[in-house]
C-alpha positions in Angstrom: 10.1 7.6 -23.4 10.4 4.2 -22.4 11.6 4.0 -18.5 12.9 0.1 -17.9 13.1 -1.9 -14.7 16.7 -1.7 -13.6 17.7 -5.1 -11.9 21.2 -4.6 -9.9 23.8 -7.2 -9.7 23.7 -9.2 -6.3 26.8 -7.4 -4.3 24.5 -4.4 -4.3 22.2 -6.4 -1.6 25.4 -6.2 0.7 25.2 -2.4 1.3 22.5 -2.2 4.4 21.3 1.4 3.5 21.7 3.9 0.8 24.7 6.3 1.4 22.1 9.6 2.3 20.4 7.7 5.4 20.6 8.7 8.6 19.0 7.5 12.0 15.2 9.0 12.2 14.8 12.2 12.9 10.7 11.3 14.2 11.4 8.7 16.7 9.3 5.5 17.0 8.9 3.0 19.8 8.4 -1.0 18.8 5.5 -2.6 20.5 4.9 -6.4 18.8 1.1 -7.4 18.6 1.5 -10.8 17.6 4.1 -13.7 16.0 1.4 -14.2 12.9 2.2 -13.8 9.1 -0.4 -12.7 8.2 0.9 -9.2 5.2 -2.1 -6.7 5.7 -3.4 -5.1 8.3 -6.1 -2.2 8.8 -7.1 0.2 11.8 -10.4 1.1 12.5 -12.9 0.7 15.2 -14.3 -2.6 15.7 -16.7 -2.4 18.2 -17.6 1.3 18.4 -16.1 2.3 21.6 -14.4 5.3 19.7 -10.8 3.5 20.3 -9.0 2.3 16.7 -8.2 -1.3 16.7 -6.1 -3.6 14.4 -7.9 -6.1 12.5 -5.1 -8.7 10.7 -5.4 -11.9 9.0 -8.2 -14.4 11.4 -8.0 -11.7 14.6 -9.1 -8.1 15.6 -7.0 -6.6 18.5 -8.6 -3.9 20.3 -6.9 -0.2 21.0 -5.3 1.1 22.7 -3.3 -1.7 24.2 -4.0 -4.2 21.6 -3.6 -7.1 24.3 -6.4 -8.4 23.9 -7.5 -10.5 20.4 -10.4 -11.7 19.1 -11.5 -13.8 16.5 -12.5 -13.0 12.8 -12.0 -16.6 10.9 -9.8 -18.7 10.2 -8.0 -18.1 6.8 -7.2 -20.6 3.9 -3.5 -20.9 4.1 -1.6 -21.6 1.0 2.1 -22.4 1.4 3.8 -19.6 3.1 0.8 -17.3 2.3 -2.7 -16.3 3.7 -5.4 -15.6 1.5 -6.0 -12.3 3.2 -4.1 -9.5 0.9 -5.9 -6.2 2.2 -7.7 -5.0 4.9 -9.8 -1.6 3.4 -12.4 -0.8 6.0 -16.4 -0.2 4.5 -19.6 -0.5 6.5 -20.5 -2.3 3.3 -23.8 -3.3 4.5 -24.6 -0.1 6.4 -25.2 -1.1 9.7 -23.2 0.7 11.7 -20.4 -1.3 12.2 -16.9 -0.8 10.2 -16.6 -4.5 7.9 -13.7 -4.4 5.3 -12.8 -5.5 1.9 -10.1 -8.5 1.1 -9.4 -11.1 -1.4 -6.4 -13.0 -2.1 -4.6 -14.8 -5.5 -4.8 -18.3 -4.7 -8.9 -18.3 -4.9 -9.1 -14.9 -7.0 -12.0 -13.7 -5.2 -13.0 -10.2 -3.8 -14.7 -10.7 -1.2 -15.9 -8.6 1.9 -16.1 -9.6 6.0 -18.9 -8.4 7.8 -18.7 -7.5 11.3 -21.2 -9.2 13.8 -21.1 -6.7 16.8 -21.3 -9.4 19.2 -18.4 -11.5 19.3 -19.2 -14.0 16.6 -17.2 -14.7 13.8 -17.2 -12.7 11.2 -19.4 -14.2 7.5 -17.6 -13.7 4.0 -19.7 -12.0 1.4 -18.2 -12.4 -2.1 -17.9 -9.4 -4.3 -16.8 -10.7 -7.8 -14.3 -13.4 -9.3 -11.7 -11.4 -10.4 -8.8 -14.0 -11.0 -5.2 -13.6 -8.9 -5.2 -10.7 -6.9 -2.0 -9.5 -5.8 -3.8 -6.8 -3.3 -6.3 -5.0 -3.7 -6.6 -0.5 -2.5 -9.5 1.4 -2.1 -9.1 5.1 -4.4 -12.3 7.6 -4.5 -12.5 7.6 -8.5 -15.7 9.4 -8.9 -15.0 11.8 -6.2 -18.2 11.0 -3.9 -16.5 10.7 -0.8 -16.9 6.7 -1.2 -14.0 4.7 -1.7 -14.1 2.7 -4.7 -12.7 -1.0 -4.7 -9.9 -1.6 -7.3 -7.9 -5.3 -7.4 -4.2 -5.5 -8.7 -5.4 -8.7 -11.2 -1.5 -9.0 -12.8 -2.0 -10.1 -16.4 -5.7 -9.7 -16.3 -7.9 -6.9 -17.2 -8.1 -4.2 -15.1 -11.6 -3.2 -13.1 -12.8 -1.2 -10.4 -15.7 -2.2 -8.1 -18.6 1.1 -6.8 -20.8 0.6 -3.9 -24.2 1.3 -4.9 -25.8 0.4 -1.4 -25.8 -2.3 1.1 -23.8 -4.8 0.0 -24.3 -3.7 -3.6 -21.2 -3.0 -6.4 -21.1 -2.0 -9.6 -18.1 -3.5 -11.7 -16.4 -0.9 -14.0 -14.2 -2.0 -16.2 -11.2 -0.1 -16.9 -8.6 -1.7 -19.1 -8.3 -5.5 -20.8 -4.8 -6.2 -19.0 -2.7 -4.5 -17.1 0.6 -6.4 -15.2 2.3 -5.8 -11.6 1.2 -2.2 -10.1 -1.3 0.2 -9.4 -2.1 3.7 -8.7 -4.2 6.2 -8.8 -4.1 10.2 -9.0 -4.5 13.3 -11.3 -1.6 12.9 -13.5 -2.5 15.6 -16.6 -4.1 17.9 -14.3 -7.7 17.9 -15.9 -9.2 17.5 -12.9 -9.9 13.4 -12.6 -8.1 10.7 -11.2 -6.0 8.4 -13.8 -4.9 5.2 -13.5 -1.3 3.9 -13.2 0.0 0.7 -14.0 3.0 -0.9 -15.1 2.8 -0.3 -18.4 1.6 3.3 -18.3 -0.8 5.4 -17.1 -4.4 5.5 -18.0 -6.5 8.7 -18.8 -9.6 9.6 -17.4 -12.8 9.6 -19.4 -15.2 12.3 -18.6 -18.1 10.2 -18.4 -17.0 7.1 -16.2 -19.9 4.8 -17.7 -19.5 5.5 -21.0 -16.3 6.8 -21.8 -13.0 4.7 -22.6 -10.1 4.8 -20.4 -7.2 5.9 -22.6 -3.7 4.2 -22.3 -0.5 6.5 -22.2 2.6 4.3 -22.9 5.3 6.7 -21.2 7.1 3.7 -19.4 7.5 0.2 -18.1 7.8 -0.1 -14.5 8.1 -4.1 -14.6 7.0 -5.8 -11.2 6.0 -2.3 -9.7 4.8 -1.5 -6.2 0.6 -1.1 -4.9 0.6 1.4 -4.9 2.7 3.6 -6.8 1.9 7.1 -5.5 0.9 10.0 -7.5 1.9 13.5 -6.3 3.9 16.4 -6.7 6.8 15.9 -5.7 9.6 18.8 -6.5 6.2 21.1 -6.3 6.1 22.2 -9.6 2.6 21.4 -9.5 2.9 18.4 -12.1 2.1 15.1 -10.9 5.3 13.1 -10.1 5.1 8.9 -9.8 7.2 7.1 -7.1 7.6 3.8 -7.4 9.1 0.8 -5.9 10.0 -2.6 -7.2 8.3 -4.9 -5.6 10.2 -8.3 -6.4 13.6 -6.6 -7.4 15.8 -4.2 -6.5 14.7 -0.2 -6.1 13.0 2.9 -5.7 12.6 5.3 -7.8 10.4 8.8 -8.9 9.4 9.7 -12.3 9.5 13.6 -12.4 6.9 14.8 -15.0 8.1 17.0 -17.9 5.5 18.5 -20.2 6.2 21.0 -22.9 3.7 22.0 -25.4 1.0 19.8 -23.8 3.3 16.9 -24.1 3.7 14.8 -21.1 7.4 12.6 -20.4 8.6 11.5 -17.5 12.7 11.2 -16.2 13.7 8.9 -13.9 15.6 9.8 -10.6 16.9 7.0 -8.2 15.4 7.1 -4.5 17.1 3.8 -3.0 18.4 1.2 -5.6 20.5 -1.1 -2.7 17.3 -2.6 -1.4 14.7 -5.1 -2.7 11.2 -5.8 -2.5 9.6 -2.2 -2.1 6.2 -3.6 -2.3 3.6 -0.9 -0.8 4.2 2.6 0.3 2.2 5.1 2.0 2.6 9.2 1.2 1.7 10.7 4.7 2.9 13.5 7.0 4.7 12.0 9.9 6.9 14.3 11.4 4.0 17.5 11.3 5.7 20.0 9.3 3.3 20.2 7.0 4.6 17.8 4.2 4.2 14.2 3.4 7.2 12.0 3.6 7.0 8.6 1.9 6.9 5.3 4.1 7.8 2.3 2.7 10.1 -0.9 3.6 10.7 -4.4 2.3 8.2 -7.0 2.2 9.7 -10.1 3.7 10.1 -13.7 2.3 7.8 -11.4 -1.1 8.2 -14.8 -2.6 9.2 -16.7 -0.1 12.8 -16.0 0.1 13.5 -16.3 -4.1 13.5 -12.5 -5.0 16.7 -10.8 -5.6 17.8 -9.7 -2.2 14.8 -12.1 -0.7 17.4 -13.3 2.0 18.5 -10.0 3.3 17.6 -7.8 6.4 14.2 -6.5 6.3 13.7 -2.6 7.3 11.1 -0.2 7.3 11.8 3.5 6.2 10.6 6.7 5.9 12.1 9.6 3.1 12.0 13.0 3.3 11.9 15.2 0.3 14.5 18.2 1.2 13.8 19.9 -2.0 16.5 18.0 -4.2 16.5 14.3 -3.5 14.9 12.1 -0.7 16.9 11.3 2.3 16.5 8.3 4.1 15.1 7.9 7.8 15.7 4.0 9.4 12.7 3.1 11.3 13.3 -0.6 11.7 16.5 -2.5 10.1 18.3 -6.1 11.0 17.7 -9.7 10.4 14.2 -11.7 11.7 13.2 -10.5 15.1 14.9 -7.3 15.3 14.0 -5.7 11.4 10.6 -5.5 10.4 9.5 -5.2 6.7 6.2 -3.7 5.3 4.5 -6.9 4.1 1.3 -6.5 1.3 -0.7 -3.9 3.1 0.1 -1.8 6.2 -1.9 1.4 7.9 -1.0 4.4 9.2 -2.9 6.3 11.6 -3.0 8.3 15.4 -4.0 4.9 17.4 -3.4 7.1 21.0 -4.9 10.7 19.9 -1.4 12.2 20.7 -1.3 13.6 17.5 1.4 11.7 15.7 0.6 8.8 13.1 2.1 5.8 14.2 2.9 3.3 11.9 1.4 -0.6 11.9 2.5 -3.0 9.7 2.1 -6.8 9.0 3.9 -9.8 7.2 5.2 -12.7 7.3 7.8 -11.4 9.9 4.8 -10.7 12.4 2.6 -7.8 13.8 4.3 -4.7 14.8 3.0 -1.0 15.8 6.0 1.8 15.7 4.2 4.1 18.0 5.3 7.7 16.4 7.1 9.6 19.9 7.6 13.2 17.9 10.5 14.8 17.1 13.1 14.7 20.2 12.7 18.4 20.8 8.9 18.1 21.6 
């Protein structure tokens, strides 16, 4: 089966939200951080205090009020971009203190920043040159616990990078191109994690040395989100793909079929009336138990000349209800009142309330939706 990008005409980008949204039924409350544009931002704990901070593009701000900023570096600035495209935290040198992994497309180099402790800023250690990276995600391949390092490198072969101590990794090459996308996830349910990219999925080997990744041409997603998620979706325990296109218009699920051992995949439409679904998150937000999927648009992708580039931006979360995905509005209008999802965002319990609030970058500023629960609680 051969699954194509679907590019809508222009009077689609007119609609403001698909016809099955409805105002949140988990209710957030805006707090901006900062008026930088900077697109990723992480959360983690800075200076060991036990409170999570942000740490986004040449600043840190440290939990829980964030009022107070501190700097990193400065960062190269190319055009409308900064060459700062993740934000995956890794003690990579094992000292104690959380450092995190980055890289950008202009200088295609991975590249890790190491946290001082004491105020200073903060040294770049390269990793490898890798070429352009779009953005980069940290998946546990090998299932050690440890998070390995794998760069979206569009048009360029596809690696992943293992920590094998301080400030130590091991390239592991995976595939000789892949394009625009990336995830990660059991999809034949043999027990490893495959690859997806644009162009397919890749299967696990069963030695990860030795053994050769092999490529499953089911479909071409085009200019596809990082990451697409792997899970099950409809809970027919097969591994389901939901995708977004990050410089077009939609979103979209690929249900998993398999019959005799033989794996397709059908297409069903999440939200085709927006653009730019760069990056998503699969996360329990409202704590019933099941993940919804949080994703939004990234603003000004490429710098206003995507289809639909010029419209609102909006962050959303879907909920599965055991047919199709309905549509929750987190955040939606123009610059200053919308927020979109920029290259990389995090999602985690910054107040210990129990609710994961939501923080996201980009080039529309720094934003936490602080997750206030359900109105009945």
């Amino acid at each position: 089966m051969n699954i194509l990008k679907t590019s809508l005409p222009l009077f689609f980008a007119a609609l403001p939200i698909f016809a099955n949204a409805q105002e949140a039924t988990v209710k957030f409350q805006k707090q901006v951080i900062a008026y930088e544009s900077t697109e990723s931002v992480g959360v983690f704990d800075v200076d060991n205090d036990g409170t999570l901070d942000l740490v986004s593009g040449s600043f840190w701000y440290k939990g829980p009020g964030f009022l107070d900023r501190s700097l990193i570096g400065q960062i190269k600035r190319f055009g409308e971009y900064y060459e700062d495209f993740s934000t995956i935290p890794m003690d990579v040198n094992e000292d104690g203190k959380m450092d995190f992994v980055t890289g950008g497309w202009f200088e295609g180099t991975l590249v890790w920043k190491e946290n001082p402790g004491d105020g200073s800023e903060w040294k770049t250690h390269e990793i490898a040159k890798t070429g352009n990276i779009e953005t980069s995600r940290g998946f546990d391949i090998d299932g050690d616990g440890v998070l390995e390092i794998v760069p979206n490198t569009p048009r360029k072969a596809l690696a992943y990078y293992k920590k094998t101590g301080p400030n130590e990794f091991e390239k592991f090459p995976v595939a000789e191109m892949h394009g625009h996308g990336l995830g990660f996830g059991d999809i034949n349910g043999d027990g490893r994690g495959d690859f997806v990219i644009a162009e397919g999925w890749l299967e696990a080997p069963s030695d990860l040395k030795t053994g050769k990744w092999i490529h499953h041409a089911d479909f071409d997603l085009g200019d596809a989100s990082i990451p697409m998620i792997v899970a099950d979706v409809n809970g027919d325990e097969l591994a389901d793909i939901i995708v977004g296109q990050a410089h077009g218009f939609g979103l979209f699920w690929l249900e998993q079929k398999k019959e005799g051992g033989k794996i397709s995949f059908a297409k069903h439409e999440i939200d085709p009336y927006q653009s730019q679904y760069h990056t998503m998150e699969w996360v329990d937000l409202d704590n019933d138990g099941q993940n919804e999927l949080v994703t939004g648009k990234r603003y000004r992708a490429h710098n206003g000349k995507d289809l639909g580039g010029k419209d609102y931006a909006g962050l959303y979360y879907f909920k599965w209800n055991g047919e199709s995905f309905t549509k929750n509005v987190i955040s939606y209008g123009p610059i200053g009142e919308g927020k979109g999802s920029g290259l990389y965002f995090s999602i985690a319990d910054l107040d210990g309330d129990g609710w994961k609030d939501i923080v996201v970058a980009g080039k529309d500023g720094l934003v936490v939706f602080k997750n206030l629960g359900r109105p009945e609680n």
